[in-house]
N, CA, C and O atoms as a Tinker XYZ file with bonds, in Angstrom:
   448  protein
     1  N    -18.082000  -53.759000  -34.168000    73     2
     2  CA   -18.154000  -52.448000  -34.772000    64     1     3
     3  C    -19.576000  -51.912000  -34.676000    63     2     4     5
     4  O    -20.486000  -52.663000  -35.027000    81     3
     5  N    -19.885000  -50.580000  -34.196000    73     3     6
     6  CA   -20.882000  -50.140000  -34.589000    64     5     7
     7  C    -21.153000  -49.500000  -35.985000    63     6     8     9
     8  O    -20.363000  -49.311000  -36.910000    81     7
     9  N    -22.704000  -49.171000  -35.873000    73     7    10
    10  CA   -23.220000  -49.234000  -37.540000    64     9    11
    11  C    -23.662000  -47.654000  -37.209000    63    10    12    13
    12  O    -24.093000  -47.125000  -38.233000    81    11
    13  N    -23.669000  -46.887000  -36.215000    73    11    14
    14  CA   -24.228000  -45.099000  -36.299000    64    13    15
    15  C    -22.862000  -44.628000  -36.855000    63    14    16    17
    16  O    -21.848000  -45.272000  -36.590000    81    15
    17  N    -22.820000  -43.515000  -37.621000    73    15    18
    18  CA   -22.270000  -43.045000  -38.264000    64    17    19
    19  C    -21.670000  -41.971000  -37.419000    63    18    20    21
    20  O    -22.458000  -41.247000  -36.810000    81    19
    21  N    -20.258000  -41.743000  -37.283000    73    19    22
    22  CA   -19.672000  -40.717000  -36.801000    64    21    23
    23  C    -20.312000  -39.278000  -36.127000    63    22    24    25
    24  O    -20.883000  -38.316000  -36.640000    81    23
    25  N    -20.023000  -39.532000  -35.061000    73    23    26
    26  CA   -20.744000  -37.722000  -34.375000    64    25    27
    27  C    -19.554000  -36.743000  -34.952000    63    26    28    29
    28  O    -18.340000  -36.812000  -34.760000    81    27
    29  N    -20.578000  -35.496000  -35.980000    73    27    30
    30  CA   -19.402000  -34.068000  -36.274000    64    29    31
    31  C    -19.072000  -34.257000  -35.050000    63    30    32    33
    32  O    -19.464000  -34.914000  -34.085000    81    31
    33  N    -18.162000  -33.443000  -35.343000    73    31    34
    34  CA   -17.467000  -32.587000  -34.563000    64    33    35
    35  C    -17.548000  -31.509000  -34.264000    63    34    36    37
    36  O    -17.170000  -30.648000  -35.058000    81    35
    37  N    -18.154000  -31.100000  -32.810000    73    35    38
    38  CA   -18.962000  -29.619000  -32.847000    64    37    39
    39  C    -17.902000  -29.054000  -32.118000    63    38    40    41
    40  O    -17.368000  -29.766000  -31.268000    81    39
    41  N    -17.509000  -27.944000  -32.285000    73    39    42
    42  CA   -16.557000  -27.335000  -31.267000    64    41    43
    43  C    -17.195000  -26.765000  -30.292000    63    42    44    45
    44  O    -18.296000  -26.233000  -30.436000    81    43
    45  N    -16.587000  -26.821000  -29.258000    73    43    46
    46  CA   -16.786000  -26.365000  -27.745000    64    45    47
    47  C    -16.175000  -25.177000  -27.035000    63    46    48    49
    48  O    -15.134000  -25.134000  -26.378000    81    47
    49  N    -16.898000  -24.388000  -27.262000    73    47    50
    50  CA   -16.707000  -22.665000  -26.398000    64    49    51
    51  C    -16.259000  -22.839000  -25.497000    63    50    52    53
    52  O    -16.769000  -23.689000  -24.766000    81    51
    53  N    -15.195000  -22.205000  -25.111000    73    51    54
    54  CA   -14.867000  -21.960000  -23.673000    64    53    55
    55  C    -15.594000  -21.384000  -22.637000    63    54    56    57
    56  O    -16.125000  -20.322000  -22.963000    81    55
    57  N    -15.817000  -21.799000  -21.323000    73    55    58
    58  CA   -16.787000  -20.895000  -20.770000    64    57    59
    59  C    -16.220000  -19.278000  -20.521000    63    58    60    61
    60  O    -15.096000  -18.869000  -20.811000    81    59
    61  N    -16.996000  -18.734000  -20.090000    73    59    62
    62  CA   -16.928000  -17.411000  -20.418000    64    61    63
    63  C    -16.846000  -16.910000  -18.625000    63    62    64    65
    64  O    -17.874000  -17.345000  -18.108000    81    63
    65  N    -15.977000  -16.160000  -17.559000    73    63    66
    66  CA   -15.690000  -16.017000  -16.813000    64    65    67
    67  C    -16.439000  -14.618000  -16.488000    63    66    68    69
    68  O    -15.938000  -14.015000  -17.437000    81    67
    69  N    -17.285000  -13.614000  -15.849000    73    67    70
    70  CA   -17.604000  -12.717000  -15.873000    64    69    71
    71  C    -17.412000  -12.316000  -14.423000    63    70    72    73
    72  O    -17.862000  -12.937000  -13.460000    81    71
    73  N    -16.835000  -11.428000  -14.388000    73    71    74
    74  CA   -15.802000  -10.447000  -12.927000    64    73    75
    75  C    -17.309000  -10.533000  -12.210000    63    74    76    77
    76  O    -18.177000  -10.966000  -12.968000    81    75
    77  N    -17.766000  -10.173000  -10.809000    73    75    78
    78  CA   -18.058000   -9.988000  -10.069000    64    77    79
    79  C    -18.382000   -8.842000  -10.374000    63    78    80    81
    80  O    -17.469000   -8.290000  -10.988000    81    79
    81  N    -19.634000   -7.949000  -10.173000    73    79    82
    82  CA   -19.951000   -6.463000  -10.118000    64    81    83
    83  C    -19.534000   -5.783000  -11.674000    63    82    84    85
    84  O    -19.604000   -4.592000  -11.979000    81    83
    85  N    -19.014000   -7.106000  -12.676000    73    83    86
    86  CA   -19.512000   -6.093000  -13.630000    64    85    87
    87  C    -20.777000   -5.821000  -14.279000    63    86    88    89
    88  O    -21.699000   -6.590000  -14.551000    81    87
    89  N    -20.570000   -3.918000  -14.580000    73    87    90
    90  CA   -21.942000   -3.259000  -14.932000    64    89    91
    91  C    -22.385000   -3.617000  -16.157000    63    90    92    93
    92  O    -21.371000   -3.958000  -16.766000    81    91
    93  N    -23.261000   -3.726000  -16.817000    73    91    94
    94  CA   -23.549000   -3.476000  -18.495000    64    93    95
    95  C    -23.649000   -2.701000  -18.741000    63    94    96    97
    96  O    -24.284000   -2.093000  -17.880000    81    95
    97  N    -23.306000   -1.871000  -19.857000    73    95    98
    98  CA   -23.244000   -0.395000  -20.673000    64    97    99
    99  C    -24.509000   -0.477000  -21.574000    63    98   100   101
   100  O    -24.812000   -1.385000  -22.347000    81    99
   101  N    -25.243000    0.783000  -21.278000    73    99   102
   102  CA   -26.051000    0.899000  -22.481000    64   101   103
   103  C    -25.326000    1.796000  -23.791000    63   102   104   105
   104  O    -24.888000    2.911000  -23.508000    81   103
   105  N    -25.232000    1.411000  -24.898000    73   103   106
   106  CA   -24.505000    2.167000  -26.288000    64   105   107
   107  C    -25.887000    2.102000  -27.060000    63   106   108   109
   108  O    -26.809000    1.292000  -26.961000    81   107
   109  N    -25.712000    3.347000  -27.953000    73   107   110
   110  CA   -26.586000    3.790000  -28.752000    64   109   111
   111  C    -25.856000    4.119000  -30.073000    63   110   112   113
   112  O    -26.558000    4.242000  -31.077000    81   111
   113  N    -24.430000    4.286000  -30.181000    73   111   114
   114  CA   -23.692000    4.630000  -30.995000    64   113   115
   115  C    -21.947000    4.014000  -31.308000    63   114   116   117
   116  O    -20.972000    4.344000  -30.632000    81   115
   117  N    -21.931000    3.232000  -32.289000    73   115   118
   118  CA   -21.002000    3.341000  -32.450000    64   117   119
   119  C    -20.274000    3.427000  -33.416000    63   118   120   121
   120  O    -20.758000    2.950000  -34.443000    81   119
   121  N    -18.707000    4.104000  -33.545000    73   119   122
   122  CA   -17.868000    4.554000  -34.446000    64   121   123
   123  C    -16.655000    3.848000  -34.430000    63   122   124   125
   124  O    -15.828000    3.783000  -33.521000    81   123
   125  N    -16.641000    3.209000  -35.794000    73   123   126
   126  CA   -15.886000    2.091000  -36.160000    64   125   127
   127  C    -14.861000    2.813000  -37.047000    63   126   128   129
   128  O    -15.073000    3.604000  -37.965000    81   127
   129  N    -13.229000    2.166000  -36.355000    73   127   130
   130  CA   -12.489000    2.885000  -37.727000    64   129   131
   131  C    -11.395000    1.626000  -37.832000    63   130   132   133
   132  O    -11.534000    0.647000  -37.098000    81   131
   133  N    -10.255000    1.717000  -38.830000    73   131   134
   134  CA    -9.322000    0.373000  -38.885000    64   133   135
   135  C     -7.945000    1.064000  -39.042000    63   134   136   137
   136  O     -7.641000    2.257000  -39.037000    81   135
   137  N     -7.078000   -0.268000  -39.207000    73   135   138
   138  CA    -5.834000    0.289000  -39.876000    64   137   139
   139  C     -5.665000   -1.261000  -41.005000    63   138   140   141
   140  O     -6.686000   -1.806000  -41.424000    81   139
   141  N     -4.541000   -1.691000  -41.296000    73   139   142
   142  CA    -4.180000   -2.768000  -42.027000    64   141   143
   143  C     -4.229000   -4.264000  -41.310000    63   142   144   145
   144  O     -4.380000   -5.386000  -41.794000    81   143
   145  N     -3.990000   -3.687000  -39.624000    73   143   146
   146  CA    -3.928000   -4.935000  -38.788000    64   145   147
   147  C     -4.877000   -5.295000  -38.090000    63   146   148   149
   148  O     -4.926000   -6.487000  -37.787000    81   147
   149  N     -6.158000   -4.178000  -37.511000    73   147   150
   150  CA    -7.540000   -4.179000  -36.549000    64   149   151
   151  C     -8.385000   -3.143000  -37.323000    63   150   152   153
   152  O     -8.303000   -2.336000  -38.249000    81   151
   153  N     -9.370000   -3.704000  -36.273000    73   151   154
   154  CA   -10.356000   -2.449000  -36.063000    64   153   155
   155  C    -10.321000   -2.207000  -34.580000    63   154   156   157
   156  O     -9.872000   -2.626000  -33.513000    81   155
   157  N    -11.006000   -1.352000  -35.102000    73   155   158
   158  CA   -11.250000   -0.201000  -33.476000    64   157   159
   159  C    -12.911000    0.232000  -33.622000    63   158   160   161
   160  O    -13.408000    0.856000  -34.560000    81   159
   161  N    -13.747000   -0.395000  -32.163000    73   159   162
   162  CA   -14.992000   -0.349000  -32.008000    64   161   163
   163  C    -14.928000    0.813000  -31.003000    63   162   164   165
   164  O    -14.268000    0.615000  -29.983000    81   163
   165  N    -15.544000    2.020000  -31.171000    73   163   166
   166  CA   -15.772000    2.573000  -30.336000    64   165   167
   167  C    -16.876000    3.142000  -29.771000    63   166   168   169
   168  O    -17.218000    4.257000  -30.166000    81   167
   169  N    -17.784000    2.328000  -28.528000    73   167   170
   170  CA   -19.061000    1.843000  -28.428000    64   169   171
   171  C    -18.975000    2.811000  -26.979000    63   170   172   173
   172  O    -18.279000    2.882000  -25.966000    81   171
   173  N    -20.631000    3.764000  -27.841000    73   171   174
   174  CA   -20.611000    5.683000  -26.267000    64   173   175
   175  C    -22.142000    5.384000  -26.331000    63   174   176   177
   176  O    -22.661000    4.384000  -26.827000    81   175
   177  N    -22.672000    6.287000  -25.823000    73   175   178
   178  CA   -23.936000    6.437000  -25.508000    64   177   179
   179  C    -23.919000    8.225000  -25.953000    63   178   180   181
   180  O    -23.004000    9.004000  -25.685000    81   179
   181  N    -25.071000    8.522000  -26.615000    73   179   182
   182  CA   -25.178000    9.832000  -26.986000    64   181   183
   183  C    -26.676000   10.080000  -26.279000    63   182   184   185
   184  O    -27.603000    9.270000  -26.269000    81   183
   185  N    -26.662000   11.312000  -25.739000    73   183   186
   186  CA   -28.044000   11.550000  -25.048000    64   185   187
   187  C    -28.196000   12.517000  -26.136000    63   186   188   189
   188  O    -27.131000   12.817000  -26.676000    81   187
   189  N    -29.580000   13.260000  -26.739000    73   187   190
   190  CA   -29.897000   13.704000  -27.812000    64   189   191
   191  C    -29.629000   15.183000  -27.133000    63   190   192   193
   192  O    -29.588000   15.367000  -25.916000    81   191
   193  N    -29.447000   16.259000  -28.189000    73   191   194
   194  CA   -29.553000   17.489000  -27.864000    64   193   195
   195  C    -28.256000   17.811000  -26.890000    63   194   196   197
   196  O    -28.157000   18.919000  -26.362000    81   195
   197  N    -27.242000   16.753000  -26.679000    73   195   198
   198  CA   -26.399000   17.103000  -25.728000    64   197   199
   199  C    -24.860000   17.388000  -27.122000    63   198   200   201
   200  O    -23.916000   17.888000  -26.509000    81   199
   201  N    -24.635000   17.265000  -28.071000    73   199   202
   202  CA   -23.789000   17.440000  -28.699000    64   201   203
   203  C    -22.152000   16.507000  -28.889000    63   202   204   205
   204  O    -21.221000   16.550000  -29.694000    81   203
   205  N    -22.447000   15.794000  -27.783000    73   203   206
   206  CA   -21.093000   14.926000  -27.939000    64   205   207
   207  C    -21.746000   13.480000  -27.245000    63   206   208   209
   208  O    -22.782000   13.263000  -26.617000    81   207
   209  N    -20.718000   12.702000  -27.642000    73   207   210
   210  CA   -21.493000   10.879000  -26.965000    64   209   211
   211  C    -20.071000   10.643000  -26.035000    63   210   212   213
   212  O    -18.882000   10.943000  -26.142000    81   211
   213  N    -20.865000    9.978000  -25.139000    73   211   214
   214  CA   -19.382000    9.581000  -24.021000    64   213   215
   215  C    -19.047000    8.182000  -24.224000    63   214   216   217
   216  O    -19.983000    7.384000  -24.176000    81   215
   217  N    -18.017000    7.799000  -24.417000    73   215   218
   218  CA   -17.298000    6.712000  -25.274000    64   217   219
   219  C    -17.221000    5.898000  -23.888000    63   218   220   221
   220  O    -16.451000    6.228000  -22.986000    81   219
   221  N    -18.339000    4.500000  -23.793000    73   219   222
   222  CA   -17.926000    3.540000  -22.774000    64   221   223
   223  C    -17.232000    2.323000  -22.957000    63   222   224   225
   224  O    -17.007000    1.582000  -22.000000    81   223
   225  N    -16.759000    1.968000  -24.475000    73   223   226
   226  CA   -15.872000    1.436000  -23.853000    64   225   227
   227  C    -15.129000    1.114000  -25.484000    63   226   228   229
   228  O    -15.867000    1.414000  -26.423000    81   227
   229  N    -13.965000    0.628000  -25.797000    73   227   230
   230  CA   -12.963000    0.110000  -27.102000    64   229   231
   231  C    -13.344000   -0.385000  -26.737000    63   230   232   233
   232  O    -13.867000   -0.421000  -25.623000    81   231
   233  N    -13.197000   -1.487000  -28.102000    73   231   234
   234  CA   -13.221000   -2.675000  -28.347000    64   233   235
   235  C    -11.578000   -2.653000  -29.749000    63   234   236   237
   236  O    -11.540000   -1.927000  -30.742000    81   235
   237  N    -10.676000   -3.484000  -29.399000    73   235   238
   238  CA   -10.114000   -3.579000  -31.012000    64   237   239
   239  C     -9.729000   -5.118000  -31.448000    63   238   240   241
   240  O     -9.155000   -5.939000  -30.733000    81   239
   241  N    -10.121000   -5.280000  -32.604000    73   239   242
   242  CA   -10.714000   -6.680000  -32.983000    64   241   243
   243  C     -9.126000   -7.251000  -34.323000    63   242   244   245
   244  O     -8.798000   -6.477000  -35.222000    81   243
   245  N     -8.726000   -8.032000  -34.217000    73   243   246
   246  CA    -7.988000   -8.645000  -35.466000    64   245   247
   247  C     -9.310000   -8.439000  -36.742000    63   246   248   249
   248  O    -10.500000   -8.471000  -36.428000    81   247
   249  N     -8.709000   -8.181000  -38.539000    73   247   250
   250  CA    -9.838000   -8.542000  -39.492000    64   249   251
   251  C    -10.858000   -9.537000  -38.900000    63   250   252   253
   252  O    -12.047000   -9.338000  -38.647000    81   251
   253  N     -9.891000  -10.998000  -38.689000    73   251   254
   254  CA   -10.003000  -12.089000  -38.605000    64   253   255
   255  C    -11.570000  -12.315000  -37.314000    63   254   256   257
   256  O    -12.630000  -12.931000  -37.427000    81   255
   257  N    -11.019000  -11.532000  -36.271000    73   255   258
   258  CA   -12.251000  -11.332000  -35.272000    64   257   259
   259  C    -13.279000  -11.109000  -35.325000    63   258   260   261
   260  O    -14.245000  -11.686000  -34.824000    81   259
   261  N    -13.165000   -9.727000  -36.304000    73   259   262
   262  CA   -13.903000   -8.699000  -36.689000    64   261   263
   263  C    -14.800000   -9.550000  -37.514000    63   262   264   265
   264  O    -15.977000   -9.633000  -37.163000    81   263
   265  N    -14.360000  -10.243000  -38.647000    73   263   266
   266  CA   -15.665000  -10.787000  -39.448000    64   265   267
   267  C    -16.286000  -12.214000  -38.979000    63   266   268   269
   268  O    -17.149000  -12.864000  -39.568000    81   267
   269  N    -15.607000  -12.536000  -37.736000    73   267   270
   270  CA   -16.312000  -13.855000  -37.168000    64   269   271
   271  C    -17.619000  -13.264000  -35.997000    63   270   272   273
   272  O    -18.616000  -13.859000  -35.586000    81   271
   273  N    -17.234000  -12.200000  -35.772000    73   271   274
   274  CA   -17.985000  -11.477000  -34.762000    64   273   275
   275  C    -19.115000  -10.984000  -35.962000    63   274   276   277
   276  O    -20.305000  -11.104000  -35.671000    81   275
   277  N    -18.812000  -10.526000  -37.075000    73   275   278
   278  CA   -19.946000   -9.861000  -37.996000    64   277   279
   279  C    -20.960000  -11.252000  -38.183000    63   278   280   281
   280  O    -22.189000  -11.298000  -38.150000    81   279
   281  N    -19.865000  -12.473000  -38.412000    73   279   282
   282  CA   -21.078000  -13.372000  -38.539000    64   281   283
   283  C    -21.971000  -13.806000  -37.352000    63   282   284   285
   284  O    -23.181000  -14.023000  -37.418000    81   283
   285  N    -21.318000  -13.882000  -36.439000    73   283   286
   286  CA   -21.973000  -14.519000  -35.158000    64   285   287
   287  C    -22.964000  -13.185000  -35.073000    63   286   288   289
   288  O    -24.072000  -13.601000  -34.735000    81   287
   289  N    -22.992000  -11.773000  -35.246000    73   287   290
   290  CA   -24.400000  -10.914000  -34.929000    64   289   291
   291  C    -25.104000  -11.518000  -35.922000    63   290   292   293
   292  O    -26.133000  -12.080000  -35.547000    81   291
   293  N    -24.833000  -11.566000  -37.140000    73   291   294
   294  CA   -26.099000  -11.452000  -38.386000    64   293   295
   295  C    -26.585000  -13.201000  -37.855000    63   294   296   297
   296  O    -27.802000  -13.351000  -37.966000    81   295
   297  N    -25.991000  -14.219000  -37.431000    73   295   298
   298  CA   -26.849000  -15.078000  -37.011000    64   297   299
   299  C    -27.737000  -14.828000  -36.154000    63   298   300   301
   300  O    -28.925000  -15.080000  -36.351000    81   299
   301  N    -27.167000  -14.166000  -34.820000    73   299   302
   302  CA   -27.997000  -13.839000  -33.755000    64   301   303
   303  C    -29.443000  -13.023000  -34.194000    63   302   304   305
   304  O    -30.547000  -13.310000  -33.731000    81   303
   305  N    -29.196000  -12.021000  -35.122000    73   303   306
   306  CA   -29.969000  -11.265000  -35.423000    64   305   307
   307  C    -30.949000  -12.150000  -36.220000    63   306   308   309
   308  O    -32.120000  -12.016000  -35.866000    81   307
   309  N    -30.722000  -13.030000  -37.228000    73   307   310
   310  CA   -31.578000  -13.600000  -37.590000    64   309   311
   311  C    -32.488000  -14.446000  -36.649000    63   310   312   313
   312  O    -33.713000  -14.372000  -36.743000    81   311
   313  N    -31.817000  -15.320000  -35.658000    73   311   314
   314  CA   -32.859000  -16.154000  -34.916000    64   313   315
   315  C    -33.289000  -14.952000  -34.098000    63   314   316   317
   316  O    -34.495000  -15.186000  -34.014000    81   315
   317  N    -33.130000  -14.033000  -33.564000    73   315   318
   318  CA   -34.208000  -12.785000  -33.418000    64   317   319
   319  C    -35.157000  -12.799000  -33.847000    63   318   320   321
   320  O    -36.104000  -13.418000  -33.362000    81   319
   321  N    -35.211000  -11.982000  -35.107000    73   319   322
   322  CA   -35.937000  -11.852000  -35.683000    64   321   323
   323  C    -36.965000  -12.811000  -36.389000    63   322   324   325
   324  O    -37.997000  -12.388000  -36.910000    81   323
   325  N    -36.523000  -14.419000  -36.360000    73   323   326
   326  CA   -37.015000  -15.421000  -36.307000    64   325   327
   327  C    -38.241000  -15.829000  -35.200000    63   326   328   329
   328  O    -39.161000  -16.613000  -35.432000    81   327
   329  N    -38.045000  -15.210000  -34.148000    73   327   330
   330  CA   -38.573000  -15.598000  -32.793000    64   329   331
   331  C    -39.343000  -14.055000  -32.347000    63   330   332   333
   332  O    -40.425000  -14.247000  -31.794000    81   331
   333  N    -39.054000  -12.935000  -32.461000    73   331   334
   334  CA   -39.484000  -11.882000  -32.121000    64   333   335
   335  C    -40.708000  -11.028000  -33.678000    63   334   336   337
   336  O    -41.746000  -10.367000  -33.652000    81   335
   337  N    -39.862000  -11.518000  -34.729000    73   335   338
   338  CA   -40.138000  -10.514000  -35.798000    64   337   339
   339  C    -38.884000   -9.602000  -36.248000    63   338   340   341
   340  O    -37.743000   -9.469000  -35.805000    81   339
   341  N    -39.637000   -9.001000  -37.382000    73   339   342
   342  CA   -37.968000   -8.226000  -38.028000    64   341   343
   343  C    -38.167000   -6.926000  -37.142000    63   342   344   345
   344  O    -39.071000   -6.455000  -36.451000    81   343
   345  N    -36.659000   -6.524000  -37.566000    73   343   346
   346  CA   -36.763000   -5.459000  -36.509000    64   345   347
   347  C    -36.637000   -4.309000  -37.771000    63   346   348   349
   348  O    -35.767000   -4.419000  -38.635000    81   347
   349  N    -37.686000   -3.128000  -37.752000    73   347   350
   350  CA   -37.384000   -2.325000  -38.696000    64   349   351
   351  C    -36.349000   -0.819000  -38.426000    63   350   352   353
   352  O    -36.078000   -0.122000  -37.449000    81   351
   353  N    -36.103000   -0.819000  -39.434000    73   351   354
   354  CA   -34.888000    0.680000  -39.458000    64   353   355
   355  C    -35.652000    1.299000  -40.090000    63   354   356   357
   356  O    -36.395000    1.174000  -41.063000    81   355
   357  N    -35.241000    2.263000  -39.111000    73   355   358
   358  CA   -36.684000    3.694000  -39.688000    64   357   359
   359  C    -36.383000    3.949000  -41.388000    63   358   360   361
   360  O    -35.781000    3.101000  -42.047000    81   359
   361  N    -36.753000    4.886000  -41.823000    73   359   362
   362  CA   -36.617000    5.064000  -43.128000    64   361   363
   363  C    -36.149000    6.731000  -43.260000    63   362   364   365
   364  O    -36.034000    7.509000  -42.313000    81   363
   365  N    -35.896000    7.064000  -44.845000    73   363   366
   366  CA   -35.113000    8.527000  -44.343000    64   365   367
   367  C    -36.317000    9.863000  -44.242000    63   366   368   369
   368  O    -37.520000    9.904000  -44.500000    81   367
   369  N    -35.789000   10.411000  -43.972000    73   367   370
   370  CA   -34.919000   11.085000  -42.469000    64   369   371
   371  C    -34.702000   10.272000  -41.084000    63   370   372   373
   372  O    -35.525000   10.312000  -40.169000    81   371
   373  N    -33.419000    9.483000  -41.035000    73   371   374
   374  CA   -33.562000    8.410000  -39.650000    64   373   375
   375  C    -32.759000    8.985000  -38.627000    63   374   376   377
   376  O    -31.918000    9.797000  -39.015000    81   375
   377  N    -32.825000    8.753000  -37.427000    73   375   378
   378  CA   -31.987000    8.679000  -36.476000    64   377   379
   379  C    -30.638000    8.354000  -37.779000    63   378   380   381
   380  O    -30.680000    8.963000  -38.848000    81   379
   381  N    -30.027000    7.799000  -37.613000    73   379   382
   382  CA   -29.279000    7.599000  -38.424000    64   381   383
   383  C    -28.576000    8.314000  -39.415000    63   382   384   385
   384  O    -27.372000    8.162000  -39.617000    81   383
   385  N    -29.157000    8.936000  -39.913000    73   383   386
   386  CA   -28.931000    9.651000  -41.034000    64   385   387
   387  C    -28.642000   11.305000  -40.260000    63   386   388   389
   388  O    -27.798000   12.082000  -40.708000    81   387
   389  N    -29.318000   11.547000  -39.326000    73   387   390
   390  CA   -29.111000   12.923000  -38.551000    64   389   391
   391  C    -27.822000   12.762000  -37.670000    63   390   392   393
   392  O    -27.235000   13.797000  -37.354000    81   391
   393  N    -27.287000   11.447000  -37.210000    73   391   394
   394  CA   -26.135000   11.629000  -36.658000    64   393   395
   395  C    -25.324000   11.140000  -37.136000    63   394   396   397
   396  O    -24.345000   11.124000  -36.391000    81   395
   397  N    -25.068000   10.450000  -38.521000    73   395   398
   398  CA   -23.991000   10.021000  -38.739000    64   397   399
   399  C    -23.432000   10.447000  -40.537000    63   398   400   401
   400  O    -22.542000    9.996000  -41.258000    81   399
   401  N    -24.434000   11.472000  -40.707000    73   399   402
   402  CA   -24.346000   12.167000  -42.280000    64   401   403
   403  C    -23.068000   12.838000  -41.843000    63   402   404   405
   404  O    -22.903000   13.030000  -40.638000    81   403
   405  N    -22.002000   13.271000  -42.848000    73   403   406
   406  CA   -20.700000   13.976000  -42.829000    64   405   407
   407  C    -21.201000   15.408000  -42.689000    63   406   408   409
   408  O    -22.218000   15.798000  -43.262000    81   407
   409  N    -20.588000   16.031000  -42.052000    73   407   410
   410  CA   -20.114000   17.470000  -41.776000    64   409   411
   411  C    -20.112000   18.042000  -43.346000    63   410   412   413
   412  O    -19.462000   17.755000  -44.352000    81   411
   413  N    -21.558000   19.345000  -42.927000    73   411   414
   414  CA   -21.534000   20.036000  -44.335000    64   413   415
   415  C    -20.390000   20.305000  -44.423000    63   414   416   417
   416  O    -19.680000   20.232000  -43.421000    81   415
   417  N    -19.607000   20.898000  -46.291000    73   415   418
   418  CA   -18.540000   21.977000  -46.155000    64   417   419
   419  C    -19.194000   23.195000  -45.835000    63   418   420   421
   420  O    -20.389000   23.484000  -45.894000    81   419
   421  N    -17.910000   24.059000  -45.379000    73   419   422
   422  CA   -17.946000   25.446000  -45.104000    64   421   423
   423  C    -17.669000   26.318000  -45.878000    63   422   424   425
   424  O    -16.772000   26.067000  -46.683000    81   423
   425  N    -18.098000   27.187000  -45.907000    73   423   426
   426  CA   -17.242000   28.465000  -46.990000    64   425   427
   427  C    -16.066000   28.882000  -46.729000    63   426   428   429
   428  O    -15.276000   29.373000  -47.536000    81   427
   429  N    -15.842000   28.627000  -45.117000    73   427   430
   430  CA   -14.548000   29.578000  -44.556000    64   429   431
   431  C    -13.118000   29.213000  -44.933000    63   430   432   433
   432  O    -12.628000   28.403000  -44.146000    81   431
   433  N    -12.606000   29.456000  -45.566000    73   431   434
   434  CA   -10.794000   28.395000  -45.670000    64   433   435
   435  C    -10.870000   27.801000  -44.705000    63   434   436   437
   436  O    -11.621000   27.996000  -43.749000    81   435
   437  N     -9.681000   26.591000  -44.940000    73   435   438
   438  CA    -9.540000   25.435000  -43.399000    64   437   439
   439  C     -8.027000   26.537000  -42.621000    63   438   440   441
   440  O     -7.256000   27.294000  -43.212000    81   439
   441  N     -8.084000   26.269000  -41.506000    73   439   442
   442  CA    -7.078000   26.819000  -40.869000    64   441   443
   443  C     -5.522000   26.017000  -41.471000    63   442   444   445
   444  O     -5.608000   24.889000  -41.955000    81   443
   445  N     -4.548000   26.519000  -41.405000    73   443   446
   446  CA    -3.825000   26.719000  -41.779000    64   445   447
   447  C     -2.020000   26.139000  -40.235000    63   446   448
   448  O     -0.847000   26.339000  -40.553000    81   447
């Protein structure tokens, strides 16, 4: 019998297959919405002053996905920021806040 104590058990990723000639997308924006069964990532690039963002690509995730994926960024992000420094978010008035504040109301009635 040996006397070292059991290796965990680390689980093992599947490798990851990546097509030939695929491009990477740059996103600057994205708009997340759900229902009871997913979410829906919808990851565009907005050029400023142009008024609309062009949507490159869905993503739609199970809950279940969705918050294993939330953890796997906030790790990533931490050893980031571990290795690089924190990364700061502007403060207000942000990027942020200019494109993603709700639509003043209007005075006009809603159409009908």
């Amino acid at each position: 019998m040996s006397n070292q104590p059991p290796k965990p058990n680390i689980p093992q990723h599947p490798p990851l297959e990546i097509p030939a000639g695929l491009e990477a997308e740059y996103v600057n924006l994205v708009r997340i919405a759900h229902s009871p069964a997913e979410l829906i990532f919808d990851f565009a690039h907005l050029v400023p002053g142009t008024g609309s963002a062009r949507v490159r690509s869905r993503l739609v995730m199970s809950p279940l996905g969705a918050k294993l994926f939330h953890r796997a960024l906030s790790e990533n992000l931490a050893k980031y920021e571990a290795a690089f420094g924190e990364i700061v978010v502007p403060g207000d008035p942000s990027l942020a806040n200019l494109l993603f504040r709700p639509n003043p109301p209007t005075d006009s009635p809603p159409n009908k």
